[in-house]
C-alpha positions in Angstrom: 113.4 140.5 13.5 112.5 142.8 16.3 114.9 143.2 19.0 112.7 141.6 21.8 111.1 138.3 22.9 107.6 137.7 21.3 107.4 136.0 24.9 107.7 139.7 26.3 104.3 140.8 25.3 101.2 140.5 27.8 97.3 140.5 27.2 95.9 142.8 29.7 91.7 142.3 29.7 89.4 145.0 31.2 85.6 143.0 32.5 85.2 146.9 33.7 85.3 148.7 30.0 85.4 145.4 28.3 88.6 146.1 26.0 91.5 144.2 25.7 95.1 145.3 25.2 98.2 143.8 23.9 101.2 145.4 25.9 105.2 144.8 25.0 107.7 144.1 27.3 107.7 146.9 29.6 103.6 147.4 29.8 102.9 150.1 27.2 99.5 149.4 25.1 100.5 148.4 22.0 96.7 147.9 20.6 93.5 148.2 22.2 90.4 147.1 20.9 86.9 146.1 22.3 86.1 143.0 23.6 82.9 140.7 25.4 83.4 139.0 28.3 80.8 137.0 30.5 77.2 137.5 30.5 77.2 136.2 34.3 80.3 139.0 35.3 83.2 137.1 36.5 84.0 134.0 38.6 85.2 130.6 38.3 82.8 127.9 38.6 82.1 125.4 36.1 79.1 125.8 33.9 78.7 129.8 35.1 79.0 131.5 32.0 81.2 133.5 34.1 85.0 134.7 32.8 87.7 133.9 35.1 89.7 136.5 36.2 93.8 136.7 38.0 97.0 135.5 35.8 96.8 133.4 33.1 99.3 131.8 30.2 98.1 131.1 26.7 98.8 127.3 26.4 97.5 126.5 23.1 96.9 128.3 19.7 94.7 126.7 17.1 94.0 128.8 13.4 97.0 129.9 12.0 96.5 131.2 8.6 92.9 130.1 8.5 90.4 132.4 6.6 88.8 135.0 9.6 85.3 133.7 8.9 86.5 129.6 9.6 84.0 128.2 12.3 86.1 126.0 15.4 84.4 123.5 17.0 86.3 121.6 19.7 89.2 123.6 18.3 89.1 122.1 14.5 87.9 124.0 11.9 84.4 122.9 11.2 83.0 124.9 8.6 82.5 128.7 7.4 80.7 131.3 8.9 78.1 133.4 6.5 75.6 136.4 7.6 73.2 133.6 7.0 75.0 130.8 9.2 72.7 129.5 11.6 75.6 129.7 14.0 75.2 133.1 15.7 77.3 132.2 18.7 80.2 130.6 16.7 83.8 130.8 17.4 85.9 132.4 14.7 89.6 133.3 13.5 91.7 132.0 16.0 91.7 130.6 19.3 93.8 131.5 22.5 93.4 128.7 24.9 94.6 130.2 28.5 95.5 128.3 31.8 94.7 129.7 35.0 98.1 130.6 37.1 96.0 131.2 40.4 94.8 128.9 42.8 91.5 130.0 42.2 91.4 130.3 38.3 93.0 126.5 37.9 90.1 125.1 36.6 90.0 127.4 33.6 92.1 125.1 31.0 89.0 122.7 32.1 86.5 125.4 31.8 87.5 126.0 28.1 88.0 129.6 28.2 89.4 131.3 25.4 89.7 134.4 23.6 88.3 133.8 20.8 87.1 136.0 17.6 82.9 136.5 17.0 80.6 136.4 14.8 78.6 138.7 16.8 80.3 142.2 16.9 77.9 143.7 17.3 77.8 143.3 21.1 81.6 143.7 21.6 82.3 146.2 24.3 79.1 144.4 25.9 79.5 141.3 28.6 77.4 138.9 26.4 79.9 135.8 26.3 79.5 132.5 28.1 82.9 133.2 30.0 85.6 133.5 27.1 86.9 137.1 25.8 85.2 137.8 22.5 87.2 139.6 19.9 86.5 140.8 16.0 88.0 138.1 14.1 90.5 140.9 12.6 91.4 141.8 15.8 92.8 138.6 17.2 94.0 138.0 13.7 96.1 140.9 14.5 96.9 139.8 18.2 97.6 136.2 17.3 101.5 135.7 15.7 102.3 137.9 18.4 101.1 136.0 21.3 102.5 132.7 21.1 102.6 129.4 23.7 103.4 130.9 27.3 101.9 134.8 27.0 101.1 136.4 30.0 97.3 136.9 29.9 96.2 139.1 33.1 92.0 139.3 33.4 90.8 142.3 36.2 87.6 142.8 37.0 
């Protein structure tokens, strides 16, 4: 067992390079991989396709221990993703559901933005999302047991 809080690590997201970066307990990058965030740059209305930026917590997790390539919808597992899937836009892996802390960003819960692994990583490092953080499956696979229920999540633009 590691001498610290799981609780102590943070998610810090980049819109600028479009990376993300798991830090421990007194801010040092742990990990930092690509990412995809909004198409429509950032923002908080409803139906933008924008991603929300300020403080955040993760307040769910859904996929534990499913296969990388399981397809969510409405956070279930639905099915399995294929190169030949028909579902290029599907959300893979695991799921971080976040919570807006700001006044402004309070909406996001409603909003369903999450980071998320993709199908498509091919675009990652490019803003191609409808508002959520895009990750390689293997990547938040990796990120996942290590950000649980109430993980700091800070989005900058």
């Amino acid at each position: 067992m590691p001498p610290y809080s799981l609780r102590e690590h943070s998610i810090h997201v980049s819109v600028a390079s479009q990376s993300i970066t798991l830090c421990n307990a007194e801010g040092r990058a742990l990990i930092t991989v690509p990412c995809s965030t909004g198409a429509a740059g950032t923002g908080f209305t409803p139906d933008s396709g924008q991603t929300p930026t300020g403080s955040f917590t993760i307040c769910s997790t859904h996929g534990e221990n499913a296969p990388l390539c399981t397809i969510f919808k409405g956070r279930i597992p639905s099915g399995t993703w294929n190169p030949g899937c028909k579902e290029k836009d599907a959300i893979l892996a695991r799921i971080l559901c976040l919570e807006g802390m700001d006044p402004e960003n309070a909406n996001t819960r409603s909003r369903y933005i999450y980071i998320h692994g993709t199908a498509d990583t091919a675009h990652l490092g490019t803003p191609v999302s409808h508002g959520c953080i895009r990750m390689d499956p293997t990547d938040i696979a990796h990120f996942f047991p290590l950000c649980p229920i109430g993980t700091k999540v800070f989005i900058e633009a």
